[in-house]
C-alpha positions in Angstrom: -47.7 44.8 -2.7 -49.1 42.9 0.4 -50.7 39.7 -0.5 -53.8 38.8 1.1 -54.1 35.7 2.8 -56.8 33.2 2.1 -58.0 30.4 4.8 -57.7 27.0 3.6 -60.7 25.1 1.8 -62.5 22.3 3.2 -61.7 20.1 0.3 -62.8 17.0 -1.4 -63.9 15.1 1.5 -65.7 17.6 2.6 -67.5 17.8 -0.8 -67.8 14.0 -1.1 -69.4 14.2 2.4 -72.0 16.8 0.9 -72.9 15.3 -2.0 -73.9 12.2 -0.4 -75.8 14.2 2.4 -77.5 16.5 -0.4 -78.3 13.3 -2.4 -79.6 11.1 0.6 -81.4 14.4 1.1 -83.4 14.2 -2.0 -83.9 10.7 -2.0 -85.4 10.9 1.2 -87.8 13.3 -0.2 -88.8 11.8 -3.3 -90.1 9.3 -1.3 -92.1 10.8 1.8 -93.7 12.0 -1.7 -94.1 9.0 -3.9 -94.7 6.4 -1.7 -97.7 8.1 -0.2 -98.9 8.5 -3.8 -98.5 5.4 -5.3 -100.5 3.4 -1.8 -103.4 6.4 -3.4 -103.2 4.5 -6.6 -102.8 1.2 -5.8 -105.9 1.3 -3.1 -109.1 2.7 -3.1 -109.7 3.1 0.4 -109.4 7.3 1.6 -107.5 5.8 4.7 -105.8 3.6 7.3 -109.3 1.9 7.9 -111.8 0.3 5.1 -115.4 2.2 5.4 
């Protein structure tokens, strides 16, 4: 029976490296969201500019 050969993994740095990436990620987009949201709350004005 032949066996079939596999290629090597990328192993656990590799995985380190994309958890961090994948968690910077999120971060990153939790805040483009909340920040935005919690100036909305914290202000009244609609924009950059008082009216």
């Amino acid at each position: 029976m032949a066996e079939t050969m596999r290629p090597p993994g990328l192993g656990p740095d590799f995985r380190g490296i994309w958890t961090g990436n994948a968690c910077s990620s999120l971060a990153d987009g939790i805040g483009f969201v909340a920040l935005p949201l919690l100036a909305a709350s914290l202000t009244e004005a609609p924009g950059p500019w008082p009216r």
